[in-house]
N, C-alpha and C positions, 0 to 999 in steps of 0.2 A: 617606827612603832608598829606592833602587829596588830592587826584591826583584831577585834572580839568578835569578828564574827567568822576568822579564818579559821576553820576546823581542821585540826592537823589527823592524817591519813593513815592508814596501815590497811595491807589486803587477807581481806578475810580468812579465816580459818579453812583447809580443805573439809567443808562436809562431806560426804560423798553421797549427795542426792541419787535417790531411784532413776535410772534411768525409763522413765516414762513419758519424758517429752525435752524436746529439743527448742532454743529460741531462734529467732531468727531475726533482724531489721527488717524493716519494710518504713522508710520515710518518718522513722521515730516510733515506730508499733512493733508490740512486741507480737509474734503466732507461734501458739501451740503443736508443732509439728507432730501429727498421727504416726504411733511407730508403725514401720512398715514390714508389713507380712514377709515370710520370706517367698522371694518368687522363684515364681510358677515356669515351667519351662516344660508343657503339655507335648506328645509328641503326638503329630499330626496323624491323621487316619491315612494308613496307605491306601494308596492303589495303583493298578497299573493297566497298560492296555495288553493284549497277547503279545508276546515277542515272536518274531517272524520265523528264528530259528526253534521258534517251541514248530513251524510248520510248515513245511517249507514250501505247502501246495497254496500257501495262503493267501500270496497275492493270483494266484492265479482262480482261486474259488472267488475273491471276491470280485475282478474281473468277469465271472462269468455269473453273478447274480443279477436277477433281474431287478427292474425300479421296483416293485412291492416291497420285494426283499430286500433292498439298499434302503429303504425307506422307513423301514420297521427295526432294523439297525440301527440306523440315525436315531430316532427316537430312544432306542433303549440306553444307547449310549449318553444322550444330550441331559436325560433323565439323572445316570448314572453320578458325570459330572458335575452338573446339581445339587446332587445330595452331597457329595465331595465339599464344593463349595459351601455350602450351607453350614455342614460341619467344621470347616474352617476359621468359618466367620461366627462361628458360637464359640471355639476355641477364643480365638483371639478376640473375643470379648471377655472371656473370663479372665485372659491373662490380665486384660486393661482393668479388670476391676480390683482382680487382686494385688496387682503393680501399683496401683496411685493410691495417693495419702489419702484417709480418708477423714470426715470431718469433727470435729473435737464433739468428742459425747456428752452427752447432758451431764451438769455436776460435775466437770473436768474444774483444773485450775483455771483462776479468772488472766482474759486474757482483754487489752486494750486498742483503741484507736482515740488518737487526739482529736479533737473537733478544734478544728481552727479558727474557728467563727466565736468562739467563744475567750472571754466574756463580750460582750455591745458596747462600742465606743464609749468612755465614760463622757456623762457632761461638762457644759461651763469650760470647754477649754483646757481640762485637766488631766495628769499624767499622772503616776504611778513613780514612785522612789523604789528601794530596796524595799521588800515583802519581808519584814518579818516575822508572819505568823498566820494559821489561814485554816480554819477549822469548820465544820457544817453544825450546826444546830437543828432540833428537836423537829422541824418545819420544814426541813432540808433547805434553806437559804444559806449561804458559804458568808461568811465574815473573814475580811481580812485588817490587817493593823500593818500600816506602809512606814518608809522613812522620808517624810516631805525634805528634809534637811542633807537626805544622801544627791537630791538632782543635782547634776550640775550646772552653770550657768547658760549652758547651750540646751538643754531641755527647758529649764523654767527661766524661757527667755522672756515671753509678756512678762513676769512678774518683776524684771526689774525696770530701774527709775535711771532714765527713760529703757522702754523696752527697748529688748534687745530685735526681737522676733515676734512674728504672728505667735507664734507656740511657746510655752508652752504654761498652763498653772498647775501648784502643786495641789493635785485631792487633800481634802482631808485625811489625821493619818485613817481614822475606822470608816469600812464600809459594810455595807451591808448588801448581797447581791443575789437575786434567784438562779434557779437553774437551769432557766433558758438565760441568762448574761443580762440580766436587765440590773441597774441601781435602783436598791429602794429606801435607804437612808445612808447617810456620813455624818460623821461627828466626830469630836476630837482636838488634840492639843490642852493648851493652860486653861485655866478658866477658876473662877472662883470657888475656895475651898480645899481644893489640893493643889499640888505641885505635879506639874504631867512630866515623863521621864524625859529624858535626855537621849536616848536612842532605843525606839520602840519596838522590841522582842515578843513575838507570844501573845496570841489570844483566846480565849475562852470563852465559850456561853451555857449557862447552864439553865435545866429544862424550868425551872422558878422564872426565869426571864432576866438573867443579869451579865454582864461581860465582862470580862476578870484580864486588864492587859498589866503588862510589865515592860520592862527597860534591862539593856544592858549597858549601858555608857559609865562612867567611872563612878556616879554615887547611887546607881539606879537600885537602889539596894531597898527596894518595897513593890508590889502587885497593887495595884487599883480596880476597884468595885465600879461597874455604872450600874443603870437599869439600859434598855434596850434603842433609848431613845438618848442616850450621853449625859445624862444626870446622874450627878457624883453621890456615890454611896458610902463607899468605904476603903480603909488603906490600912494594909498591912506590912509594916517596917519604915523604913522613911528613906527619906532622899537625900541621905547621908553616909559619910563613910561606914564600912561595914564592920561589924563586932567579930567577923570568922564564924567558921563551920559549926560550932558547938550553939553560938549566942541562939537564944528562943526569942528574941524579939525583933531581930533586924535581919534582912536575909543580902544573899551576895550576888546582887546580878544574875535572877531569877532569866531563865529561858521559857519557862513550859508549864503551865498549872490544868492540872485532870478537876473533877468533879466526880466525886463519890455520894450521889445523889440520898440514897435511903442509911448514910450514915452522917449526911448533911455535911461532908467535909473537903477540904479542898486541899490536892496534892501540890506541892512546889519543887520542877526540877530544879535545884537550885545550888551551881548555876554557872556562871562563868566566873565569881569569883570563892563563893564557896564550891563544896564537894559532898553533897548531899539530897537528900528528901528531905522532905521536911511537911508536914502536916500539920494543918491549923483547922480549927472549925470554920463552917464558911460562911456562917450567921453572924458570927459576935469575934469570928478572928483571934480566940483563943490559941493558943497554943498546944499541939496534942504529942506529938512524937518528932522524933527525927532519925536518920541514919544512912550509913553508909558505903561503902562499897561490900559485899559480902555479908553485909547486916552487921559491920561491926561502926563503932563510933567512929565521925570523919578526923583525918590528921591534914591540919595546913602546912605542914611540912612541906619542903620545897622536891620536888621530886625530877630524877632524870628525864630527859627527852625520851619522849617513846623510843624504844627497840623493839623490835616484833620477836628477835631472836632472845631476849633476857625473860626472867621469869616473870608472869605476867603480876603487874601491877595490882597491890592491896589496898589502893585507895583510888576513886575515881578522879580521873584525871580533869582539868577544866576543859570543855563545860560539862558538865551536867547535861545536856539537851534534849532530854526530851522523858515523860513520866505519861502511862497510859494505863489504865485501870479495864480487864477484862469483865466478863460478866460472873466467872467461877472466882471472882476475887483475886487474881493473880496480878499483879502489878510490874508493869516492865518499865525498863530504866534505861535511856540511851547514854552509854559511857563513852562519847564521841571519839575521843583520840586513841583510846585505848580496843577502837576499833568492836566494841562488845555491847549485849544485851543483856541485863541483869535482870533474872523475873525473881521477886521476891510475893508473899502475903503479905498481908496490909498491916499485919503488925508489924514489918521490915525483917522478919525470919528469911535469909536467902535460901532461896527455891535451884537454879540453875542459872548458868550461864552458856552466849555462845560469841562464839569468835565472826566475824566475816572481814575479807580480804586482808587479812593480818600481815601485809606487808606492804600495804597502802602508806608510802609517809607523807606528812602534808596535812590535811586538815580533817583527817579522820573518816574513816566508810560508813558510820549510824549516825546519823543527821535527825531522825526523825520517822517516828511509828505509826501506823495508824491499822485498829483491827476492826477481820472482815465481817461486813454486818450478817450476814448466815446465822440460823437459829445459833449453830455451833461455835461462833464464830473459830472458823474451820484455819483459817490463814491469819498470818500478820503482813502488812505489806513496808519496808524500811526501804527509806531514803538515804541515798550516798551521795552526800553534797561533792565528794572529794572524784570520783569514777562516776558522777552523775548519771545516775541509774537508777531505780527501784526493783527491786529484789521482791519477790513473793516466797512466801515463808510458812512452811506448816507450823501452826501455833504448838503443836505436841510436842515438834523436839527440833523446829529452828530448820529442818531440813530448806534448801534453796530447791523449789523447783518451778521457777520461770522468772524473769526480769524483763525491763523493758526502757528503753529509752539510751542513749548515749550525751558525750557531752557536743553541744551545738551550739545553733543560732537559732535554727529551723524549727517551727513547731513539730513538740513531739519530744522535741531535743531537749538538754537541758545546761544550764550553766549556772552554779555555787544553786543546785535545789537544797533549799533552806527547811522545807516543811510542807506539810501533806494533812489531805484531810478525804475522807471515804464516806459518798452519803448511804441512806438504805438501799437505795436500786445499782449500785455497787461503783458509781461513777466516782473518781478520784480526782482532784483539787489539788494543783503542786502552786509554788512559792519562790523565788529565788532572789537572791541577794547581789552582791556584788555587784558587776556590772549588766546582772541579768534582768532586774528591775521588772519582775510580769509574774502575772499568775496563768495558767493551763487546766484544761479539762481534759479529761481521758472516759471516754465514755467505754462502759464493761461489753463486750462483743462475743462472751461465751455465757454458757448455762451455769454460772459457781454462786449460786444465792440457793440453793435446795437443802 
């Protein structure tokens, strides 16, 4: 059986980014490489001393100079050399400055270092499942929604009867954590009122003070409302099989829910068993729009495995993963397997599309968006569960110019990165699933907030 959370692959589309910077590893960091001037190859100042045949009385006058005069010579000569030297060494200092890289300008592309230190030991004993979902809030405190249920018995070995092991208990699935790595609340699981999902996808807060998580496991077909503190608010569809892509009341294994804060409404990538958007209000959970790849209405039509080489797909493929709302209104859509980024308007009018590594196969190269907090917001930065990477992305037209990260163990590294999240001061918040089971900080190390 294929886990729903395997993202099937293709590699990106050739953009043909500006050649304006080059990436490089360094221990899971991405650097900006300064292009380099062309060099310098100065030709040194001549000089020489008299040649003998310019005179051929030469050794014999100096032979017959007396020490004043040998002395006065020395001088003029040691002078001479001097200035020689001097000149030399101001040359080949130019060369050395115009030869080496020089350092990333203010307002370049954002560039990262993981801080390894982060997050702080959680407490009570407890561990961390598969991350499905990892976003910053209003305060800049990182919220994450774990899978207690994905550990296996050798991590959450205290909590069986009898234990197994000193280690390990499962966290709560929701935490709540600052940005020095400190825990400042958990909450989560069943509880009176609702019904909590079956395998936890996706979280949300929005700036009113409420947290909006979902499910992907076979009936997880509704989003749940808390307030900030895990008291239950509200449910939108239910924990039942699903009605398909067109129904307005019951959604498919929801991934990703945005907030459209001054139109009070809340986006649903939705999802891994539908193939749409879908928009409800976020107060009363009405029903407002939906649609589909290209702005046209979704079809559950059974569709071929991706080929990168066939004409690209007119319906979004499962999942849905990811739905992000800029500030000019522009709404971007991760079409995960079909390897693409769909930015439409909020009324679901399609805007553009772009490709990246369009011959990725396997579980897809858009995993998950997050855009950059700059007045402009200047970049998108996208996550590639499948080539585990992040990609920086001019938000005008999708260009790629810099990425960071490979697939690993190591911090820095990354293995099935699930989801990402970018606070104001530009630091990024990664997620991963599978057997990667951790969240990561990437703290911003250039000038790209101007």
């Amino acid at each position: 059986m294929v886990r729903s959370d395997h993202p099937l692959a293709t590699t990106a589309k050739s953009l043909n980014p500006p050649a304006v910077a080059q990436s490089a590893f360094f221990t899971g960091n991405y650097v900006a490489a300064a292009v380099r001037p062309p060099k310098l190859t100065p030709t040194p100042p001549r000089y020489s001393l008299p040649s003998k045949r310019e005179n051929p009385q030469a050794k014999n006058t100096e032979d017959a100079m007396t020490p004043m005069q040998n002395r006065g010579h020395s001088k003029r000569a040691v002078a001479s050399l001097s200035r020689t030297i001097s000149i030399c060494i101001a040359a080949a200092a130019l060369i050395g400055t115009t030869a080496l890289p020089r350092a990333a300008d203010a307002g370049e592309i954002p560039t990262f270092a993981v801080d390894a230190s982060w997050p702080k030991p959680l407490p009570n004993n407890w561990i961390l499942g598969q991350v499905g979902g990892i976003t910053v809030d209003w305060q800049g405190h990182i919220w994450v929604i774990h899978r207690p249920r994905s550990l296996t018995d050798d991590e959450k070995g205290a909590s069986l009867t009898p234990p197994r092991s000193k280690c390990c208990l499962s966290a709560p699935p929701v935490l709540e954590i600052d940005a020095d790595g400190n825990l400042l609340r958990s909450w989560g699981g069943p509880g009176e009122g609702y019904e909590w999902v079956g395998r936890e996808h996706g979280i949300e807060v929005d700036e009113r003070g409420f947290v909006w998580v979902g499910g992907n496991a076979e009936n997880d077909n509704a989003i749940l409302k808390f307030t900030l503190d895990g008291k239950f608010v509200m449910q939108i569809g239910k924990i039942a099989p699903s009605k398909g892509s067109n129904d307005t009341t019951q959604l498919g294994k929801p991934a990703e829910t945005a907030i459209d804060k001054a139109a009070d409404e809340i986006y649903v990538a939705d999802g891994y068993g539908n193939r749409r958007v879908i928009v409800f209000d976020a107060t009363s959970g009405a029903y407002k729009r939906h649609w589909g790849a290209y702005g046209h209405p979704p079809d559950d039509s059974k569709q071929p495995p991706y080929d990168p080489k066939a004409p690209v797909s007119q319906q979004f493929a499962n999942p849905v993963h990811c739905v992000k709302i800029a500030n000019d209104g522009l709404v971007y859509v991760c079409d995960r397997i079909n390897d693409r980024i769909q930015v439409f308007r909020k009324d679901g009018t399609f805007v553009k599309e772009w490709f990246f590594e369009k011959n990725t196969l396997g579980n897809g190269a858009v995993w998950d968006i997050a855009i950059w907090p700059d007045p402009k917001q200047t970049y998108l930065l996208s996550a590639d569960g499948e080539n585990n990477e992040i990609r920086v992305l001019k938000r005008e037209d999708g260009t790629v110019v810099g990425s960071f990260g490979r697939n690993g163990r190591n911090a820095g590294q990354f293995h099935w990165i699930h989801a990402m999240a970018v606070d104001a001061q530009g630091n990024v918040y990664t997620a991963e699933v599978d057997t990667g089971k951790r969240i990561q900080k990437f703290k911003l190390t250039s000038d790209a907030l101007r």
